[in-house]
N, C-alpha and C positions, 0 to 999 in steps of 0.2 A: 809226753805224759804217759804215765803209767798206768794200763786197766784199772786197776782198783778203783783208783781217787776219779776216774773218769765214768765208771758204772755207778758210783756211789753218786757223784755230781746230776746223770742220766736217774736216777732213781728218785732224787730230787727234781729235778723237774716234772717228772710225771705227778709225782703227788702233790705236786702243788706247792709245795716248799718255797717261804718267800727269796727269794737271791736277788744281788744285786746285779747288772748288766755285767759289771767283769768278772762275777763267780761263773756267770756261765762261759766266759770265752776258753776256749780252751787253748789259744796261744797263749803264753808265758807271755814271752815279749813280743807283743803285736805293735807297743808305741817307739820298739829301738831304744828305750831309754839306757839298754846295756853296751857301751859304747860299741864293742864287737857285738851285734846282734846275735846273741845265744839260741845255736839250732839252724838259725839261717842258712843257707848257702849260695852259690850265685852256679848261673850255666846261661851257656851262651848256645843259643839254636843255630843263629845263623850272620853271619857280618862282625862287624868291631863295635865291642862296646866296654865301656866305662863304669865300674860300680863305686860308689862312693856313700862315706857316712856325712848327712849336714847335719850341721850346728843348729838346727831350726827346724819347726816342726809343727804340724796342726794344734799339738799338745807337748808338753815339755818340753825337754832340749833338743830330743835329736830329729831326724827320719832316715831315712833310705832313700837314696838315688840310682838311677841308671842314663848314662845317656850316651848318644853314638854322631856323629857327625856324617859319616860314612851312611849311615844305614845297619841294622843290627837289628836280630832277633833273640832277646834274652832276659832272665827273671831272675829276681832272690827268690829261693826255694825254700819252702818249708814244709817236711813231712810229719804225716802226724797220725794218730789212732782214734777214729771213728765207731761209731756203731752204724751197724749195718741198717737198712729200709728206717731211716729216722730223715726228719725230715732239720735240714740247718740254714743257716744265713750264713753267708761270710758278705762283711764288708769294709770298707776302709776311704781311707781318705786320699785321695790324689792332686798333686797341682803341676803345669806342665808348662814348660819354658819352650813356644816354635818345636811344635810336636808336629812331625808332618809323615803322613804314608805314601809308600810307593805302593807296595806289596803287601802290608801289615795292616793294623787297625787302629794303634796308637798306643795309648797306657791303658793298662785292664790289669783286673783281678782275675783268676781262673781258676778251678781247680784241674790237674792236668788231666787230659786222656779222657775228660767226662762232657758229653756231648751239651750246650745248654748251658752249663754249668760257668757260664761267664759273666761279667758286670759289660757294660755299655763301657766301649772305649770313646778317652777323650783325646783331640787332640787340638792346637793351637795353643794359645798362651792362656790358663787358667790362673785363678785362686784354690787355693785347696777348695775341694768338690767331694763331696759323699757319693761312694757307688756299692750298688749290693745286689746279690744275688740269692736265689733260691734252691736248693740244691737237694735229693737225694741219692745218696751212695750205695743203694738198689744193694747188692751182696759182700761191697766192700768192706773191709774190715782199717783201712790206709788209704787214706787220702794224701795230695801235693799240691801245698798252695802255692801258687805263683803269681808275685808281684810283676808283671810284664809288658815291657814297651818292644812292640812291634805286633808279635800277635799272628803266627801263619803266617807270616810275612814278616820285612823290614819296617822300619820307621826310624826319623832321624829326631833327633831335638834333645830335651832335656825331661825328667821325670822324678817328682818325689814322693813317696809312700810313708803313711803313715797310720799308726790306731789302725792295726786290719785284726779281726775280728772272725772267731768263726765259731759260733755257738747256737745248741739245738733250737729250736724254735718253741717258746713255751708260749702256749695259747690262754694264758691268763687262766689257770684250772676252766678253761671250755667256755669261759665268758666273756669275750672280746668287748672292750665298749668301742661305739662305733661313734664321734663326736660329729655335730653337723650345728651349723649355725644357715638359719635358711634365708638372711643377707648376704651368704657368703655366695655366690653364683657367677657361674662363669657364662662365657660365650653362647647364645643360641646353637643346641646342638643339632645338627643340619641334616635335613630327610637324607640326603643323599648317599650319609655316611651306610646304605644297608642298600646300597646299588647293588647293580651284578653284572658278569661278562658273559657274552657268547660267543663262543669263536665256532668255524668251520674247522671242526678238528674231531675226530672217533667220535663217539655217538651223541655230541651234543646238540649238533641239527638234523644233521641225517638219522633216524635210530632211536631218537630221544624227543624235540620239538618237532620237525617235520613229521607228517603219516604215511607216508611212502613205504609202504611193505616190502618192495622189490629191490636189491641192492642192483646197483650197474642195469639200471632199467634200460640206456641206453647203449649199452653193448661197448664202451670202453676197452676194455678188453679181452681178447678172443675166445668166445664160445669153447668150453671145451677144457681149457689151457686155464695154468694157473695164474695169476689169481682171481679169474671169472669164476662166478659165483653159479654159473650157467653148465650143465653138462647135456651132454649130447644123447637123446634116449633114440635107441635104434643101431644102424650100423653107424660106424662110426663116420662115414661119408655124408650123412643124413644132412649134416649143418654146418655150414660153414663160414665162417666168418668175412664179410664181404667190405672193399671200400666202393664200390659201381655202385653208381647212384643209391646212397644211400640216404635216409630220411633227415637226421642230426646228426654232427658232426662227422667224424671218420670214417662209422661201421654200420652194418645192417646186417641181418642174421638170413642167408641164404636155406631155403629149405626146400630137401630134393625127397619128397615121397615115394615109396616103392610099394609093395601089395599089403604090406604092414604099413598102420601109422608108424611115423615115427617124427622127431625134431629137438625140440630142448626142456627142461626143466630146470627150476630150481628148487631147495630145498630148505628144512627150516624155518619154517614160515609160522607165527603165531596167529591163532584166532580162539575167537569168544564163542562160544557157544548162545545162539539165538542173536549174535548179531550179525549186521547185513554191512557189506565191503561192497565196494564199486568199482567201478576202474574205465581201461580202454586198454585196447590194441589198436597200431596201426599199420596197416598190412597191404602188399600187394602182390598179384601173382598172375598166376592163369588161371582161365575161367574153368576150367578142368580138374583144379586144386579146390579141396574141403577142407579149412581149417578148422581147430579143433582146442579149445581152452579149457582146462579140467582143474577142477581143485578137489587133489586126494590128502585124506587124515586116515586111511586103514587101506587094509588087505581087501577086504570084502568090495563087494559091488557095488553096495549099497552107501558104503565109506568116502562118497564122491559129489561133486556136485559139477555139472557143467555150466560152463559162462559162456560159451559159444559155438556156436557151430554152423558156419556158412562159407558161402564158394564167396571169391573175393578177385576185385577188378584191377585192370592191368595199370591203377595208379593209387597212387596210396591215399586211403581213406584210414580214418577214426572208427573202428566198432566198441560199439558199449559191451562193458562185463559187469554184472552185478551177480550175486549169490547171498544166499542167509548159512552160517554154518551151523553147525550140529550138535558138533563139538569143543571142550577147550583142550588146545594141543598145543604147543612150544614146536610140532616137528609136521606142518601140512608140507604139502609141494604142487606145486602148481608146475603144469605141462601144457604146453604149447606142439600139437603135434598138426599133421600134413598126412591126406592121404588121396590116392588120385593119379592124376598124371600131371607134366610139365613142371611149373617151382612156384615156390609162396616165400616171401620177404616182411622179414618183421625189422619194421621203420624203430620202433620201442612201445614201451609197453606201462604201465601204471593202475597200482591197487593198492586200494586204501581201506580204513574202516569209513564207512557212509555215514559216523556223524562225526568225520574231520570238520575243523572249522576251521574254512580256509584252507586248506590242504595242512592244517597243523591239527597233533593229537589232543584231543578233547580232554585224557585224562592228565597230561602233563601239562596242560593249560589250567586246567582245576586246581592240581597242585602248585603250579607257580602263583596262581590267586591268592591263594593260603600267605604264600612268600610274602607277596604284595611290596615289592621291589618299587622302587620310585624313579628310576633310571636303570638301563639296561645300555652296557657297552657293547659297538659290532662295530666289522665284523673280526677282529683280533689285535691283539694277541699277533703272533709271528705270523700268520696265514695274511695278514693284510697287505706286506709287502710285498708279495707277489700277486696283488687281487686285483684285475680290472671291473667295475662294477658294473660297466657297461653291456658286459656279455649276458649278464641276470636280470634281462629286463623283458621284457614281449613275451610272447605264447612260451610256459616253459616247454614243452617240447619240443621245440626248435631252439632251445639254448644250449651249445654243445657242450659237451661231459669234457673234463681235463684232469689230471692226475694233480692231486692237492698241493699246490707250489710247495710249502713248507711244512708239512707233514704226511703221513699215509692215506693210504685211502684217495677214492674217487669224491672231486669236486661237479657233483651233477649241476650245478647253475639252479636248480630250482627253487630256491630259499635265495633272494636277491633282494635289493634294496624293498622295493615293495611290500614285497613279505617280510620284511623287517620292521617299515612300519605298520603293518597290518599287524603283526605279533605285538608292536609296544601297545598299539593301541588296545588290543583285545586282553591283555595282563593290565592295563592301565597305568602304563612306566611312557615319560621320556625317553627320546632315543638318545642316544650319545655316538653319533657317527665318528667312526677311525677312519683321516682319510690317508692313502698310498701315498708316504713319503720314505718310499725303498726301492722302489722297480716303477712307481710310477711317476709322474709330474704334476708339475703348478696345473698344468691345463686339465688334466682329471680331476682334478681336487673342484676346480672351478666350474668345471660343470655338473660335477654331485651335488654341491651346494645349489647352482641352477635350480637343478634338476628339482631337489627337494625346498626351495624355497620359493623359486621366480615364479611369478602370478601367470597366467594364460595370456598368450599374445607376447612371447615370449618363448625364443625357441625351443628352450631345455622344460618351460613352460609347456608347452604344446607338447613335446614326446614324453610328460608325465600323464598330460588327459587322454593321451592316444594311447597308453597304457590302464586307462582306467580309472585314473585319480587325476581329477580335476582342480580340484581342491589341493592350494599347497601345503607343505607337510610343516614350515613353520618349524624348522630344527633349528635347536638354540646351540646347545652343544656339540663342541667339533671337535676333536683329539688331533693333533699331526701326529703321523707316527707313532711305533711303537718298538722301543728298545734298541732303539738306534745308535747303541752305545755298545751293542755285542754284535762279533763276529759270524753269529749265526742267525744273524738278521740280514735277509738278502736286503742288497743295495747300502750295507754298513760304510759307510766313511768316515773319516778321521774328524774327530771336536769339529774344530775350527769350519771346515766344509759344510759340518750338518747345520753349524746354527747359524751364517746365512740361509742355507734351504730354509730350516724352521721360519725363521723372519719373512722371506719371499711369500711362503704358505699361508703364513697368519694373516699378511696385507692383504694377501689376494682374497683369503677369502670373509675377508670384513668388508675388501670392497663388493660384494655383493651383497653381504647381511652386516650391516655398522655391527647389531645388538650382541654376535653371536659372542661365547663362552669358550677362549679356548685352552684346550689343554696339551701342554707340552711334553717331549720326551725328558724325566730327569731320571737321574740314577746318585746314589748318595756319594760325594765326592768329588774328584776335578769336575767330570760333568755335570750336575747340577750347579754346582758354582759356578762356571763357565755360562750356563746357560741362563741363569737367573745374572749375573753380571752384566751380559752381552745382548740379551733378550727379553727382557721384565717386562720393555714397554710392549710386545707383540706375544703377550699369553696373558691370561687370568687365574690358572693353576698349574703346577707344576707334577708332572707324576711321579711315582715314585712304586715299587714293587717288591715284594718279596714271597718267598715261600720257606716252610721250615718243613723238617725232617722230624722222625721216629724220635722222640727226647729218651732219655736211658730209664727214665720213673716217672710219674703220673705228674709228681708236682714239679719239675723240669722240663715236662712235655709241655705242660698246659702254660707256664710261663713264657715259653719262646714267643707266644704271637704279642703279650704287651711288651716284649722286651725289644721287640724288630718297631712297633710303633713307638715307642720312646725312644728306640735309640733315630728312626727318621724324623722325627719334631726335635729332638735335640741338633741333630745336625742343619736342620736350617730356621732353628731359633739364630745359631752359630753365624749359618749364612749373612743374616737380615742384619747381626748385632753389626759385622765385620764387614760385608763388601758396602763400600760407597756406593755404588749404582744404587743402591737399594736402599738410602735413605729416606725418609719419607714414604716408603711404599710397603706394600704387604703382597707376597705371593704363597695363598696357600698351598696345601698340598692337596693332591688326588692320589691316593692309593688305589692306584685304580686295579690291581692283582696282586691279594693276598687269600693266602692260604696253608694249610699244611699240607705239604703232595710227598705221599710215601706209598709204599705195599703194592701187595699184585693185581693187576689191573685186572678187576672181576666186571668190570663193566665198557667193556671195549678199549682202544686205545688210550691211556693213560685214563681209565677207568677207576680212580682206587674207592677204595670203601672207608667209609667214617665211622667211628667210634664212640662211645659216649665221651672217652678220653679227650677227642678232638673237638666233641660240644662244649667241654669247659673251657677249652681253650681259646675258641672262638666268641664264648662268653664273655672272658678274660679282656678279650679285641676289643671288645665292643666295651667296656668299660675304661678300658684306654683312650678309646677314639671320647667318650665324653671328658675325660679328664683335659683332654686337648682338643677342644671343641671351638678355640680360638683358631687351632693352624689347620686340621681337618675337615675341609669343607666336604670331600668328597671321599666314599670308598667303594669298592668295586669288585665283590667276593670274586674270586677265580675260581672252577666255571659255573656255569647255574646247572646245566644238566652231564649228567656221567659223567664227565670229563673233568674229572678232581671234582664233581660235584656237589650241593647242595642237594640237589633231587637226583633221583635215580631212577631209571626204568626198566623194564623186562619187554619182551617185545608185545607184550597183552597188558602191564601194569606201570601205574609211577606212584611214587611216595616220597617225602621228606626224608632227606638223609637226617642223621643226628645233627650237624652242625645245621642243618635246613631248621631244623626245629629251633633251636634257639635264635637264628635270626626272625624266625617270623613271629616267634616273643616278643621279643625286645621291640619290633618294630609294631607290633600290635598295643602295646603296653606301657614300655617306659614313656617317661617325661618327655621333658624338651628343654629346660632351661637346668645344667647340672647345679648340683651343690657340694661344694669342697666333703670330702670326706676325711677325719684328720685319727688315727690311734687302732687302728684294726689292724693287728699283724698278719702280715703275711705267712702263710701260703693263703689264709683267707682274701678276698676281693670284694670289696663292698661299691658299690656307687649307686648313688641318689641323685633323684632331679626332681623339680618341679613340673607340672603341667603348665600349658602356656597360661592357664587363667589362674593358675596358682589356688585351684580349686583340690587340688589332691597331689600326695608327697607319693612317690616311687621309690623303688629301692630294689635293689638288686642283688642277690650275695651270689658268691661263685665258691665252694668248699671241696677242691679239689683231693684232701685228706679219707681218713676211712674212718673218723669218729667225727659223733654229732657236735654240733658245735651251737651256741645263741649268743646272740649279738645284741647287745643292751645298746639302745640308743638314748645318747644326751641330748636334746634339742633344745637349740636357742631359737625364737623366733619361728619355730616351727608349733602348731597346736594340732594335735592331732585329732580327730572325730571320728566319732564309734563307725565300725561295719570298715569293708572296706573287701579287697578280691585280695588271692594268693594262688601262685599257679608255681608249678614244679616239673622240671626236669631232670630222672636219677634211673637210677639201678643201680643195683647191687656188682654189676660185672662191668669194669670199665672198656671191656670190649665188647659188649653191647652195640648192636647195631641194627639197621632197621632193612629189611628186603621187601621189594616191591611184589607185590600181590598177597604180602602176607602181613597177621599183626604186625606194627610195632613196636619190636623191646623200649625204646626209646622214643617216647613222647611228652606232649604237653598236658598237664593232671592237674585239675584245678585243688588247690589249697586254701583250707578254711582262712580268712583273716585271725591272727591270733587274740585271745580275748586278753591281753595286754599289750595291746599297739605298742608300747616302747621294746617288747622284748622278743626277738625276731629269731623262731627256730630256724636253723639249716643243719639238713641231714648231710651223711656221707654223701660223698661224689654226687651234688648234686649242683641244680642252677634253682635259684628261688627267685620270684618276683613277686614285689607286694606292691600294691598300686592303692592308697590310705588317703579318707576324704581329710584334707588338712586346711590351715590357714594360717597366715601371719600374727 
């Protein structure tokens, strides 16, 4: 197509100009009806394939075919002329004959080279099928559309395309009607879905949930040496790192006095001014040795506060440290020095702020309140297969320190099952225990569930009251495993292997709890098939996982997350229609990690930072999980804190990331019983629900665009009644984000109810929710 007739077409649409659906497309021939498709062409990526014209078609005579027996990666290509940051649909029609992948994803539409920029492939035996995507071409002036079965990969079977489609997106001159019939309702949408994960991984418990100020409190690794967090002040003889008799685990910090203090330090250390931190050392030496605990924030003398100072006996005792600080600092240090004669040995060591609750932070406990999560998953994610839980139980200071099976950093043992339920209980979430089917066995599994369920007078009974908790913990929800389908999951084994184990695990541990809930490892493809085939009757959900990447433009970014939820509800819609085993039954899904994980980790190990960009997206999520509120029983943000997190903290502050804020909307606010939404185009997102007493209508818009937009609503069977709340999520800059100890850009903002309840403003790039007293 040639500029002109294409800027003129683009000039109409903005002004409103009525058009018909194929004035705006800007393929010629998108239905084939030109026996050689005009423009077309074909390319093959990868394997043998087939292109062909059929006789038959979604519409008129012809389509386009592709298909490969071998296996083959390859598309009809069509290039074409664009305008540049405009926002388009392309869609089309597909139907596929024993479409199956190795390496590939099946039949899709794409545009090339553009990250996002894809339809949901199908594969098995279809009827013609409508698939569509949302797209912006960010500085492109040329776009490549391709009709394509395989997809980054191979795929074999048969494929035909038809009526594809790619034309700007006109938002009805700014007035979208939004249709709702409020008999029309789906599935009860289920607390669960605004769960969340914690894993033992960079600063989501150590750093983030726990209060533990001290990194490698227990000497790990060697004083002095990298990567101890510990250096040596004095001569460099002064400290040395010891395994003779030492207090926990491996190591003890040998301290050799001479006519100067001297011994160890560490640095960077956060405090509040005017608040009071507590702690302990524990120490042993000769009665000749003066130990010596100091906490410095300056030069000056006065710049100091002492926690200790007494001679200390030849077996290791606990000394209290308390202090009030003075100042707020990101950079105190705390020294640990020796002076005297003979040697002083530090067993380990711990400081906290004095209103930890529970040895967890007070203000990330606040802000996870805020969340008000309903379920919380531990303890991972990959860190599980290598976790025996057993080690994290009795006095933590005698629970020894180990190097984090499956990622960096020191696993100090002090955050263990206990304080696990102690944290669900003190946020007010269900636990969701992951038990170790990677590196560990049937018989660990067997006695955590004891552990946390079997009444007193009962062994694993007895070693929860001799820990403190008498009272069983009554865990309903149990995960086996996690991602036991990749090679970078220690103890990975092939299909067939895992889903006996899986099965073993489940029996085993329903024979201890009948009632429990469990959730299986799935992954979209042979293995979830495999496992929902093989394994239905030994799970109650099936998981399922994804994360997405930096999309190329705001309305491609914010897309990816309902396009990853639709495209896993479609694939075991597929499942349920097709495997026999599964007659009769229903296995939802648990997403139990989703997220978008990109950028540079500013908040410790895969630390990344959220954007307002990523709260529409996440907004997006959550209007998908309602739409499909029949197969989503369960979802389970990936992670709660730093670690690709919802909250975030500084080592003195936590706050709601931007994606934090919109879950803890929706989860404060929306309905519970959805209602079909039917005429709202896209890139806008609308969904509605009911309250459960059907006492007030919800509604939600997501306008990921950069112009205002209002949303005219039709109701059937809906009545709506004066007054009602509105609350808003925007900014101007969709890189917008929120840092702990400081405003933030990105918040929750109450909005007036509009004094025309059917006619619902949404500004740019924002998230809106209206919460309307209604009835039938």
């Amino acid at each position: 197509m040639c500029r002109a007739p294409f800027f003129a077409l683009f000039a109409a649409v903005l002004s409103g100009t009525a058009l018909a659906a194929e004035d705006l497309n800007l393929i010629d021939n998108g239905s084939f009806e030109v026996l050689r498709p005009e423009q077309w062409t074909t390319h093959t990526w990868g394997g043998e394939a087939e292109f062909g014209i059929a006789e038959s078609g979604h519409t008129g005579g012809y389509s386009v075919s592709l298909s490969s027996a071998s296996g083959a990666d390859a598309s009809w290509v069509l290039r074409l002329s664009v305008q540049p940051h405009t926002q388009y649909r392309l869609t089309g029609w597909i139907k596929t004959e024993n479409v199956a992948t190795s390496t590939g994803r099946g039949a899709l539409l794409n545009i090339h080279e553009m990250a996002g920029a894809e339809t949901p492939a199908i594969t098995g035996t279809t009827d013609w099928k409508q698939v569509e995507v949302l797209f912006d071409p960010g500085d492109k002036e040329r776009v490549q559309v391709n009709c394509l079965l395989g997809g980054w990969g191979n795929a074999t079977g048969r494929a035909w395309f038809d009526d594809v489609s790619l034309a700007p997106v006109a938002l009805e001159e700014g007035r979208p009607v939004a249709r709702l019939d409020g008999d029309r309702t789906g599935a009860p949408i289920s607390k669960y879905i605004y769960g969340q994960f914690i894993e033992h991984l960079g600063r989501c418990i150590y750093g983030g949930i726990w209060a533990e100020m001290l990194e490698d409190r227990k000497f790990l690794d060697p004083v002095g040496a990298e990567p101890s967090p510990w250096k040596v002040v004095g001569d460099p003889g002064a400290a040395e790192t010891t395994s003779d008799h030492s207090f926990v685990g491996k190591h003890a910090v040998h301290l050799l006095p001479s006519a100067a203090a001297q011994g160890i330090a560490q640095e960077g250390l956060g405090l509040r001014a005017g608040i009071e931190y507590e702690g302990h050392i524990i120490l042993m030496g000769t009665p000749e040795v003066v130990v010596e605990v100091q906490m410095i924030w300056g030069a000056g003398r006065a710049d100091r506060a002492s926690l200790l100072a007494t001679s200390v006996g030849e077996t290791y005792a606990a000394y209290p440290l308390h202090f009030r600080a003075a100042v707020d600092t990101q950079e105190a240090r705390l020294e640990i020095l020796c002076r005297g004669h003979g040697y002083a040995r530090i067993g380990t060591v711990s400081l906290m702020p004095a209103d930890n609750i529970h040895g967890m932070r007070a203000d990330t406990l606040a802000v996870l309140k805020e969340l008000n999560a309903p379920i919380y998953r531990w303890p991972g994610g990959n860190f599980v297969s290598g976790y025996d839980w057993r080690v994290a139980l009795g006095e933590r200071d005698k629970r020894p320190p180990m190097k984090n099976p499956a990622w960096g950093g020191i696993e100090h043992h002090d955050f263990g099952l206990d304080e696990y339920m102690t944290f669900c209980r003190e946020v007010g979430a269900e636990p969701l225990v992951v038990v170790n089917s990677g590196l560990g066995d049937v018989r660990m599994a067997v006695e955590e569930i004891q552990y946390c369920n079997a009444p007193m007078g009962t062994p694993q009974g007895e070693r929860r009251a001799a820990n403190g908790h008498p009272d069983s913990y009554n865990v309903r929800w149990w995960g086996v495993g996690n991602e036991m389908y990749g090679e970078w999951q220690l103890g990975h084994m092939p299909l067939e292997e895992y889903v006996k184990k899986h099965i073993t695990y489940a029996d085993a541990l329903r024979a201890v709890t009948p009632e429990v809930r469990i959730v299986g490892v799935g992954a979209t493809g042979v293995w979830s098939q495999t496992m929902l085939a093989q394994a239905s009757e030994h799970m109650d959900l099936l998981s399922e996982h994804f994360y997405c990447g930096e999309g190329p433009n705001i309305i491609a970014h914010v897309a990816q997350i309902p396009n990853n939820i639709r495209a896993k509800v479609e694939a075991h819609r597929r499942y349920h229609e097709t495997l026999p085993e599964l007659k009769g039954k229903k296995i939802p899904i648990a997403l139990d990690e989703w997220n978008y994980w990109y950028g540079p980790h500013v908040y410790g190990e895969l630390g990344t930072r959220y954007f307002l960009k990523d709260a529409l997206g996440v907004a997006a999520g959550l209007h998908e999980y309602f739409r499909n509120s029949d197969w989503i029983e369960m979802a389970n943000y990936a992670q709660t804190v730093n670690v690709i997190g919802c909250t975030t903290t500084s080592k003195t502050a936590a706050t709601l990331a931007t994606t934090g804020q919109v879950l803890a909307l929706y989860r404060r606010h929306f309905g519970e019983i959805p209602i079909t939404v039917e005429g709202v185009p896209a890139p806008l997102d609308v969904a509605a629900a009911w309250t459960n007493d059907r006492g007030a209508f919800t509604v939600g818009i997501v306008n990921p665009t950069r112009e205002t937009m209002t949303v005219k609503l039709e109701l059937t069977q809906i009545r709506l009644g004066a007054g009602g709340d509105g609350w808003i999520i925007t900014h101007a800059d969709p890189m917008a984000h929120n840092v702990p100890g400081e405003s933030p850009q990105v918040a929750i903002q109450p909005l007036p109810a509009p004094a025309v309840p059917d006619t619902l403003p949404s500004p740019p790039l924002s998230i809106v929710l209206y919460r309307l007293p209604a009835s039938q």
